[in-house]
C-alpha positions in Angstrom: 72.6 73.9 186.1 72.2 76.6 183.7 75.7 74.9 181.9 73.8 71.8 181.4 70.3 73.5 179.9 72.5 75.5 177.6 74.8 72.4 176.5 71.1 70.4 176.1 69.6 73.7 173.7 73.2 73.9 172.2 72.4 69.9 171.0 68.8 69.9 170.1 69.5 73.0 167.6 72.6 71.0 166.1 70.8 68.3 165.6 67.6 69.9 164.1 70.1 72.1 162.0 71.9 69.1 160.7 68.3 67.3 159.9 68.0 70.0 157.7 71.8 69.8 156.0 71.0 65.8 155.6 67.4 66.2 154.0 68.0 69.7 152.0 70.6 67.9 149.1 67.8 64.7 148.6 65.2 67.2 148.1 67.5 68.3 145.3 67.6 64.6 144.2 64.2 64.5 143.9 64.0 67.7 141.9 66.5 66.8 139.7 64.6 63.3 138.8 60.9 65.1 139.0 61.8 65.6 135.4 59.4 67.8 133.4 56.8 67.2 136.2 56.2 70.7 137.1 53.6 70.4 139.8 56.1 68.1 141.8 59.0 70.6 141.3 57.3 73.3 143.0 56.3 71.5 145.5 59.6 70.2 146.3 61.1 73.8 145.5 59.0 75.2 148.5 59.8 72.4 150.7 63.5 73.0 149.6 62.9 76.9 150.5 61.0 76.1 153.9 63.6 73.7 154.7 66.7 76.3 154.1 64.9 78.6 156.3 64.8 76.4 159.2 68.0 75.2 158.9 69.6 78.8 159.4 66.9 79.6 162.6 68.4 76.5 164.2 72.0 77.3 163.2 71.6 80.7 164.5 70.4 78.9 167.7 73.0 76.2 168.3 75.6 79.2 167.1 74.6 81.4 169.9 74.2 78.5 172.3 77.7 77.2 171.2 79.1 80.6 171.3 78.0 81.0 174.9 79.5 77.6 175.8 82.6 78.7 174.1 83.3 82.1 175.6 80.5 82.4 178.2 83.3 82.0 180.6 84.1 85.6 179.9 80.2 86.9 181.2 78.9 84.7 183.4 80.6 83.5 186.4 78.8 79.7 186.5 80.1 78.5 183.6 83.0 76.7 183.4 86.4 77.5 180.7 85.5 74.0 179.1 88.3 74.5 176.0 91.4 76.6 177.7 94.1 75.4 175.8 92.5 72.5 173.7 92.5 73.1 169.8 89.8 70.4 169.0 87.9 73.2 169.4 89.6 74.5 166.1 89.3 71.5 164.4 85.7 71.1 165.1 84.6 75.0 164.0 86.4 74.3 160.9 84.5 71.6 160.0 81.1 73.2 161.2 82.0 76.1 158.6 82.4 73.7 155.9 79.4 71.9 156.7 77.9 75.4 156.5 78.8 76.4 153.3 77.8 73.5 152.3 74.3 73.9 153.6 74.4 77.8 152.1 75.2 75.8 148.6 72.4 73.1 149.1 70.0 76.3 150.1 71.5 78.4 146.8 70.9 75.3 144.6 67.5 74.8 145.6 66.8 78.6 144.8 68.7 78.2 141.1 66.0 75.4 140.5 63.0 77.8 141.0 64.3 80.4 139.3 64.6 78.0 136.1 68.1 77.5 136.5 69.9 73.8 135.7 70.9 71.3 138.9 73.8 68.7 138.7 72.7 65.2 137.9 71.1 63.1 140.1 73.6 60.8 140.7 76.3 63.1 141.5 73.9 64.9 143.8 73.2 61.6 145.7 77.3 60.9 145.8 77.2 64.9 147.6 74.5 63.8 149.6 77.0 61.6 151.4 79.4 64.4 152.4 77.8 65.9 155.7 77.7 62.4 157.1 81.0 62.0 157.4 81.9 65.5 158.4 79.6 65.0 161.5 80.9 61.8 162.3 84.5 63.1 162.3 82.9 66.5 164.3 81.1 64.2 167.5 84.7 62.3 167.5 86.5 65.6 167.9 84.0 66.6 170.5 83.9 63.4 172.5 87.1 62.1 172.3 89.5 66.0 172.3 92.4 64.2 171.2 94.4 67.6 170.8 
């Protein structure tokens, strides 16, 4: 029971966390295209700052939770050893670290723009925007399907 309650936090912070890497790079888009309109850059600056902040309370949260899943074997003696011997697993963290830099470098851009600093064009941030989607796609596969 407590496996299950821990998997179900483990998913609701992922998915709030990865709310946050989808909507924190068009926030940028929207900055970059507010132009000289300086009333609607700050506001978007401190949604872009808000945002960031979330996002790393909820990754903190679905790390733990997903730590626990992962090695929780070791403490507790309910929970199952649900990747012995599966490298998925390795596949999968490697993509959630890139997906985390990449939310660090949306957070770092937004914090350039309010400090007066220059953002990439528009258009190329829209083409970035893309990125996470795919990740995630190939991350759920890994996860649902452990082909290795």
């Amino acid at each position: 029971m407590f496996y299950l309650w821990l998997k179900s936090f483990h998913l609701v912070f992922v998915i709030a966390w990865m709310a946050a890497v989808f909507y924190l790079p068009r926030i940028l888009v929207n900055i970059a295209e507010a132009g000289s309109n300086e009333a609607v850059r700050q506001q978007l600056e401190l949604m872009g700052r808000r945002l960031y902040r979330f996002g790393h309370m909820m990754f903190g949260l679905a790390f733990l939770c997903g730590l626990t899943l992962w090695q929780g074997w070791r403490l507790f003696s309910g929970l199952p050893n649900v990747v012995a011997g599966m490298h998925w697993i390795d596949a999968k963290l490697t993509l959630v670290a890139i997906l985390f830099a990449y939310f660090i470098w949306s957070g770092r851009l937004v914090k350039r723009s309010a400090q007066g600093g220059a953002l990439p064009p528009a258009k190329r941030l829209r083409l970035f925007n893309e990125l996470p989607v795919l990740l995630l796609l190939v991350a759920i596969y890994l996860v649902l399907a452990k082909p290795f």
